[in-house]
matplotlib code that plots the C-alpha trace (Angstrom):
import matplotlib.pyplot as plt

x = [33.7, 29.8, 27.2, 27.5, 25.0, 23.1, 22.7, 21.7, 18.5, 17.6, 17.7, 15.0, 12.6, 9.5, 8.9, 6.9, 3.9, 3.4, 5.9, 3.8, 2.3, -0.6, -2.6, -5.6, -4.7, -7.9, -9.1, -6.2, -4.8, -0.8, 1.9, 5.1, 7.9, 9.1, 12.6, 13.5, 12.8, 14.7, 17.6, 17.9, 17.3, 20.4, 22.2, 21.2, 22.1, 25.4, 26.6, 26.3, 29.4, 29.4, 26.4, 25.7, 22.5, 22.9, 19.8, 19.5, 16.9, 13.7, 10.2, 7.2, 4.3, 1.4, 0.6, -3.1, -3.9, -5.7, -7.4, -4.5, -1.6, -0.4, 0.3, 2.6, 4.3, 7.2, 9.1, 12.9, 15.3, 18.2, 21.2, 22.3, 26.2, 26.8, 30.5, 30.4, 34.0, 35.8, 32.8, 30.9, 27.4, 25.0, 21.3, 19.5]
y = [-3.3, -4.1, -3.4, -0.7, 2.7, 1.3, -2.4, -1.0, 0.8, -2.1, -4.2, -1.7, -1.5, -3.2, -5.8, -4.6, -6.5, -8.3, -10.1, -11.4, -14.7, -16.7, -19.8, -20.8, -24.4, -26.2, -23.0, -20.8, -18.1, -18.6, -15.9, -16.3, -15.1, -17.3, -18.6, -17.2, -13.9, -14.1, -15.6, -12.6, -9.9, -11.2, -11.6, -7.6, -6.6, -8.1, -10.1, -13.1, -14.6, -12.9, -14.9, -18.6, -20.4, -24.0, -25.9, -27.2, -29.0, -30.0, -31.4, -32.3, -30.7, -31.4, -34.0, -34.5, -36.3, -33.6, -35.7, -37.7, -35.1, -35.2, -31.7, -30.9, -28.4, -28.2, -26.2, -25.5, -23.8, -22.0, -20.9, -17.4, -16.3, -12.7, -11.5, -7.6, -6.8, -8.8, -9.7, -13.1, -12.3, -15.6, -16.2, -19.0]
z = [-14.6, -14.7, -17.3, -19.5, -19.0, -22.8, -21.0, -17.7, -19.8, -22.1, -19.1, -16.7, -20.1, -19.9, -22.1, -25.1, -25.0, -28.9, -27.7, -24.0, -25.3, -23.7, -24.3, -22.2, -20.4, -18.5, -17.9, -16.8, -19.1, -19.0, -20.3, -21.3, -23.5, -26.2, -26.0, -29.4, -28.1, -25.0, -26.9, -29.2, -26.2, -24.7, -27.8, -28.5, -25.1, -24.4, -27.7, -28.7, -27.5, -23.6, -22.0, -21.7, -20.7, -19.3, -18.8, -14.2, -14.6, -16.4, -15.3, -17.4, -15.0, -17.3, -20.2, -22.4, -25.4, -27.5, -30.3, -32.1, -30.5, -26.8, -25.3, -22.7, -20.4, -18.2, -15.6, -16.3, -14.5, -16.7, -15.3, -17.0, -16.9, -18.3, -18.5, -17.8, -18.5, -15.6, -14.0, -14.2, -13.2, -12.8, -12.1, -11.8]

ax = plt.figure().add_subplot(projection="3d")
ax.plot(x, y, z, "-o")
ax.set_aspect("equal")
plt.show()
C-alpha cells in the first residue's frame, strides 16, 4: 500500500503563498516556510502519529550582533519517515 488518492493531491498542490515567508539578510531576499506550518501540513496529510522527523545535522552558517541582539541562521538536514500503509517512505 502507498499514499492514498486524497494525499497524493495535497501533496502535488502548490504551496499557497501567505504562507512563503522572506526576510532580507545583507542584501539577499530569503524564502522559507515556517516549521510550524510544515509541521501541521504533515500532521493534515498523513496524521499525526504516521510520520516522524529526526533532526541529521545542524550548522550555524551566519551570526551578527544587531544592536544589543545577535542574529543567526543555520542549515539543517531533517530526515522525514512516512508510513503509507506497509510502507516506510524516508527522505532526507
Amino acid at each position: 500500500m502507498s499514499f492514498t488518492d486524497t494525499q497524493v493531491k495535497k501533496l502535488r498542490a502548490r504551496v499557497r503563498p501567505q504562507f512563503v515567508r522572506e526576510r532580507a539578510v545583507e542584501g539577499k531576499t530569503l524564502h522559507y516556510l515556517e516549521g510550524w506550518h510544515l509541521i501541521a501540513e504533515a500532521n493534515r496529510i498523513f496524521g499525526f502519529d504516521a510520520w516522524d522527523l529526526e533532526t541529521v545535522s545542524s550548522q550555524c552558517v551566519w551570526q551578527k550582533q544587531v544592536d544589543h541582539r545577535f542574529a543567526t541562521a543555520y542549515l539543517t538536514r531533517v530526515k522525514i519517515s512516512v508510513r503509507a500503509g506497509e510502507r516506510l517512505i524516508v527522505r532526507e
